[in-house]
C-alpha positions as CSV (number, residue, x, y, z in Angstrom):
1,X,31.0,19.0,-48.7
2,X,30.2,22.4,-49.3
3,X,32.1,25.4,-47.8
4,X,31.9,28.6,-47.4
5,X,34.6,31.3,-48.5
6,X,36.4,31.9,-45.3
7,X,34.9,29.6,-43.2
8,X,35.8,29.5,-39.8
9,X,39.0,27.5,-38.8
10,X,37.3,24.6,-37.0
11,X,35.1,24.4,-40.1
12,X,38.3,23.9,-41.9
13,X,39.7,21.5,-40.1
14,X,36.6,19.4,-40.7
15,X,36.8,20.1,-44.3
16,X,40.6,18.8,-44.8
17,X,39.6,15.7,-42.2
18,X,37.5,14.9,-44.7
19,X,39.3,15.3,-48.2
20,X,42.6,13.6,-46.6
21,X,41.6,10.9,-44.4
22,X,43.7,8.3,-46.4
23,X,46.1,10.1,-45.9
24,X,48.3,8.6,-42.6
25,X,49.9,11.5,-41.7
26,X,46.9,13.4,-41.2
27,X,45.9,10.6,-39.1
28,X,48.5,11.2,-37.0
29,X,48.6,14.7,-36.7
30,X,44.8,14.9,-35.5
31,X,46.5,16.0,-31.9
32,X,48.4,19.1,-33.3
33,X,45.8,20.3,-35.7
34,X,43.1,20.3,-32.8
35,X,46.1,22.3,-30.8
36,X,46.3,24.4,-33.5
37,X,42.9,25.2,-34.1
38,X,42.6,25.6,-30.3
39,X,45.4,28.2,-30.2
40,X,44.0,30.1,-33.3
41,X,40.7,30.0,-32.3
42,X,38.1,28.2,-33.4
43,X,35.3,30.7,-35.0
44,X,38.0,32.9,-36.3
45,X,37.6,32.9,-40.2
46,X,40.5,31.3,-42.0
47,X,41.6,34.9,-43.8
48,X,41.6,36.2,-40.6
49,X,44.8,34.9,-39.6
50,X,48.1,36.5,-40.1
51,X,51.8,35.2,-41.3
52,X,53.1,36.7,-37.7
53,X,50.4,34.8,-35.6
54,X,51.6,31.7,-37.6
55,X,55.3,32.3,-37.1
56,X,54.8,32.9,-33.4
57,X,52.9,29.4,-32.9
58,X,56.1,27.8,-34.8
59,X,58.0,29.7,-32.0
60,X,55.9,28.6,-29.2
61,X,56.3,25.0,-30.7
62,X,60.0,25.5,-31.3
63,X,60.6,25.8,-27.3
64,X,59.3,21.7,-27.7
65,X,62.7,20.7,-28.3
66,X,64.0,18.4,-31.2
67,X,60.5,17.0,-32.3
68,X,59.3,20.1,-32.9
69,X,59.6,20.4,-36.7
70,X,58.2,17.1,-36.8
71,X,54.5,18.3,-34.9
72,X,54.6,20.6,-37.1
73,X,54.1,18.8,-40.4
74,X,50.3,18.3,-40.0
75,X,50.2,22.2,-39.4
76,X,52.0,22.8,-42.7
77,X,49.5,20.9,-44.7
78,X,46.5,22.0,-43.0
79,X,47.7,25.2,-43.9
80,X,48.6,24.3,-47.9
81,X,45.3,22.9,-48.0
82,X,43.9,26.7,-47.5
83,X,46.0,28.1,-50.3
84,X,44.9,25.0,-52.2
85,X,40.9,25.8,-51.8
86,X,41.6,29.3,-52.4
87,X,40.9,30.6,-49.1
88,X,43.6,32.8,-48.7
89,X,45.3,34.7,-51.3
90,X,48.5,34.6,-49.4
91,X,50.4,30.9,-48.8
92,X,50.8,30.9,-45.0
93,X,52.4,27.3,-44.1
94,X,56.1,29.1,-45.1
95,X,55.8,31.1,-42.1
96,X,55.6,27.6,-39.9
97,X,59.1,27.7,-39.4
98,X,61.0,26.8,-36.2
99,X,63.8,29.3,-35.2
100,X,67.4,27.6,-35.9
101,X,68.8,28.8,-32.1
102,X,65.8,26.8,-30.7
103,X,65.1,23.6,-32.5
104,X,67.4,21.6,-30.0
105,X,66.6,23.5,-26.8
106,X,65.0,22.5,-23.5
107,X,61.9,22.7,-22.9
108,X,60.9,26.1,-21.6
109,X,57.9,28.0,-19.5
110,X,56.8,30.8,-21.7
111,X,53.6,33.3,-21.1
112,X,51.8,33.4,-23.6
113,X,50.8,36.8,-25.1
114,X,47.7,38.3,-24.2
115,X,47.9,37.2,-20.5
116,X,46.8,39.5,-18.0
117,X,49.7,40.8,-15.6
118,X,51.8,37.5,-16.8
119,X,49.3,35.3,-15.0
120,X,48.5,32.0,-16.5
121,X,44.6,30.8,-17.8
122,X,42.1,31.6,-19.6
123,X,40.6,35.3,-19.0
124,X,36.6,35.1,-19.9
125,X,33.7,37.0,-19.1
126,X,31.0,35.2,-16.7
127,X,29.2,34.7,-20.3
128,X,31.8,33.6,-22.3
129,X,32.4,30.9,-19.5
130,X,28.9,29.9,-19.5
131,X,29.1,29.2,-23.2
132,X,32.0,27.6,-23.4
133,X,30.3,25.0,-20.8
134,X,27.3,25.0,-22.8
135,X,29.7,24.1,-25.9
136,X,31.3,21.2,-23.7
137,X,27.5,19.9,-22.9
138,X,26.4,20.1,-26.5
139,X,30.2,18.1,-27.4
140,X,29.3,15.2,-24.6
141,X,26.3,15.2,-26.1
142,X,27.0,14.8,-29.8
143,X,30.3,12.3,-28.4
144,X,27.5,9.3,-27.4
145,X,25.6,9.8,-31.4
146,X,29.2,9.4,-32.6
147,X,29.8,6.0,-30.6
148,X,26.5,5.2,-31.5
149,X,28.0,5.7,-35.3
150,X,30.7,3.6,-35.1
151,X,29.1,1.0,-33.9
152,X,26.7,1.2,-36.3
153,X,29.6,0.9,-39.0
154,X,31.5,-1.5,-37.4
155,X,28.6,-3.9,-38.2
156,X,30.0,-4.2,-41.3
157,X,32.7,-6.6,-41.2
158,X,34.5,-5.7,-44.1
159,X,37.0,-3.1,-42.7
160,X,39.3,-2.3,-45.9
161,X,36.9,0.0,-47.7
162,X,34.4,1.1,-44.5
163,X,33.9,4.6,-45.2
164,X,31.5,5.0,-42.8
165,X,33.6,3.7,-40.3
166,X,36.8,6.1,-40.9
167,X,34.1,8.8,-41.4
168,X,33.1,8.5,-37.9
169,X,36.1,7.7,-36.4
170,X,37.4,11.2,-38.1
171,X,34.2,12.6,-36.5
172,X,35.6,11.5,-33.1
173,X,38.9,12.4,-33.0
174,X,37.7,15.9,-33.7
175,X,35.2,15.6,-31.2
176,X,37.7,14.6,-28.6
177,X,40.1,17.1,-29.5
178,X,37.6,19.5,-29.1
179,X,36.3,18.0,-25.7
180,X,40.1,18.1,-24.2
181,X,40.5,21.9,-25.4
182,X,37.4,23.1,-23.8
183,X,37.9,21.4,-20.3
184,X,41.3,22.8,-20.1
185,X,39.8,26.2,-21.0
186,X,37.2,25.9,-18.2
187,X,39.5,24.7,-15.8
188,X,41.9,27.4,-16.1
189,X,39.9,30.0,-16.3
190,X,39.7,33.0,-14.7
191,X,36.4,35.4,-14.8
192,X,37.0,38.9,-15.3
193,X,34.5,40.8,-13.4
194,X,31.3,42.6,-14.4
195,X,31.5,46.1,-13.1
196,X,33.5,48.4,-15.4
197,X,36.6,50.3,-13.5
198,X,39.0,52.9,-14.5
199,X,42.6,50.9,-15.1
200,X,45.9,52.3,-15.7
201,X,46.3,50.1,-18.3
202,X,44.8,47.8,-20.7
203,X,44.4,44.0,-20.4
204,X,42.2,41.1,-20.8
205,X,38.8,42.4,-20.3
206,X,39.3,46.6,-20.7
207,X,37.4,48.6,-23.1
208,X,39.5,51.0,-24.9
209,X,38.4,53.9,-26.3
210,X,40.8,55.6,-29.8
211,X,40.7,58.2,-31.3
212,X,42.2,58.4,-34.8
213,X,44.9,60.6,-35.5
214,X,44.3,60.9,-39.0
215,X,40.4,61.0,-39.1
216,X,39.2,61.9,-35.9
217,X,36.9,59.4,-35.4
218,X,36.7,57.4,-32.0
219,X,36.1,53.7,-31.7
220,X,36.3,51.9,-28.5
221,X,37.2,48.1,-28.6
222,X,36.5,45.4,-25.9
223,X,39.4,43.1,-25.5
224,X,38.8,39.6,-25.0
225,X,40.0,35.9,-25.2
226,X,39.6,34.8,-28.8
227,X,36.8,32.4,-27.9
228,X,35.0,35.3,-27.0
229,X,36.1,37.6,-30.1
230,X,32.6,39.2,-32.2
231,X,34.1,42.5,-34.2
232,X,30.7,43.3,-35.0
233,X,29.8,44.3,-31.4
234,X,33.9,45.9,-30.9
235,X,34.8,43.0,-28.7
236,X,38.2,42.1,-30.9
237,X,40.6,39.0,-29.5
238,X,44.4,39.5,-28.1
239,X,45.5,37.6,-30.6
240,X,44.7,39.9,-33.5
241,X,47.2,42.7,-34.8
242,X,45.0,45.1,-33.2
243,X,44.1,43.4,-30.1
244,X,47.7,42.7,-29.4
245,X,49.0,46.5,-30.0
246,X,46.0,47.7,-27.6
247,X,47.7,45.5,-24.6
248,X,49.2,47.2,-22.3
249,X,48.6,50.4,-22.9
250,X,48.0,53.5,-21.2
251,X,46.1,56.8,-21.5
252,X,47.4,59.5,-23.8
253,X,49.6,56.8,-25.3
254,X,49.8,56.6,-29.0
255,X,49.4,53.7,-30.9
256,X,51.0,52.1,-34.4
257,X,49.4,49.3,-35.6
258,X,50.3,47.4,-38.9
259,X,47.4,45.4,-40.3
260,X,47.2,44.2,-43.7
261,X,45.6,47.0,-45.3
262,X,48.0,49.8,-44.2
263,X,49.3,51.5,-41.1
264,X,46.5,53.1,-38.1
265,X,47.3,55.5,-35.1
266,X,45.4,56.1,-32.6
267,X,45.9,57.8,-29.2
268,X,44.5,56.2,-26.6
269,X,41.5,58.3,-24.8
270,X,40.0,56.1,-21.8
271,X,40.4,52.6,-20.7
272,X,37.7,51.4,-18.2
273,X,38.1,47.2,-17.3
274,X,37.3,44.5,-15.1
């Protein structure tokens, strides 16, 4: 199965499906990688993702309670398997630790970050909805062909050595993983609106406008929910380093944001939003 350099998470997870599924444990884990990948997002590129995001999902498991080191085994070797392919120059599963003061705690409610005004859901864009709907459709769709596949394989009576058969039943675990994700995402969502407003601070759905302190230049940035994340037309996801430093933010404000490459500052010039 050819793959790209920094293919997209989803297309990773389909990737190590493939290479490991003798493996039992990834059998089993097939729930909490597809809650993984949901919570990354998707059509984010593997090298995209930072040790900080990854330590914060071990956090946000850790609040599980005691079997939360255990969920988090599939995660860890999904992640190995990057640094394996050479995907990422820097091993990420080490940062899939859960907290000591946390691994036998209750169960708690937490907000995630990027939520707008601590509220609950998925914050999209009348598009973005529509395409996540679209995506649902399309996953229906392409659930009945894999049935059909199954079926297909199951025709052959020998069981031990079906490949076919454990191909498509990996092909539809992922599919229903997928399916699940998206129809909570569309029933918890909330649309942002369409006409642009002044806001007195940023959130889910507010273009930003920068201006660096170093250069000069000034970039404005859309901020979205990671499904609806496209850096090439400035609309960048909460979840990223910069996304998540824009938040909550003000006019005049000045911001410091660590990214891989170095340190940025920007002041913040306008913020117009839903």
């Amino acid at each position: 199965m050819a793959i790209q350099l920094n293919p997209s998470i989803s297309e990773a997870l389909t990737h190590f499906v493939a290479a490991k599924k003798t493996a039992k444990s990834v059998q089993q884990g097939h729930q909490e990688l597809g809650r993984f990948v949901a919570w990354c997002g998707r059509e984010r590129g593997v090298g995209d993702l930072s040790p900080s995001e990854v330590a914060e999902y071990a956090q946000q498991i850790g609040l599980g309670g005691q079997d939360s080191a255990h969920r988090l085994h599939p995660v860890k070797a999904f992640l190995t398997y990057w640094k394996d392919q050479g995907w990422i120059d820097n091993g990420l599963a080490s940062h899939l630790r859960v907290p000591r003061t946390r691994r036998n705690t209750p169960a708690k409610t937490s907000v995630r970050r990027g939520d707008v005004n601590g509220n609950n859901g998925t914050h999209l864009s009348q598009e973005g909805y529509d395409r996540l709907v679209a995506q649902l459709d399309d996953l229906k769709g392409e659930r009945v062909g894999v049935v059909e596949e199954i079926k297909r394989a199951m025709a052959d009576k020998d069981f031990r050595e079906n490949a076919p058969l454990d191909a498509a039943k990996d092909h539809q675990g992922i599919i229903e993983s997928r399916i699940r994700d998206l129809e909570a995402s569309i029933n918890s969502a909330q649309i942002l609106e369409s006409k642009p407003a002044k806001v007195a601070r940023s959130r889910v759905g507010a273009k930003v406008t920068l201006k660096d302190v170093t250069s000069g230049r000034v970039i404005a940035y859309t901020l979205v929910d990671v499904r609806e994340a496209d850096a090439s037309t400035g609309r960048i996801s909460t979840k990223s380093p910069v996304g998540l430093a824009l938040l909550d933010r003000t006019v005049g404000e000045e911001v410091t944001i660590n990214v891989p490459k170095g340190t940025l500052k920007y002041t913040v010039q306008k913020i117009a939003g839903a």
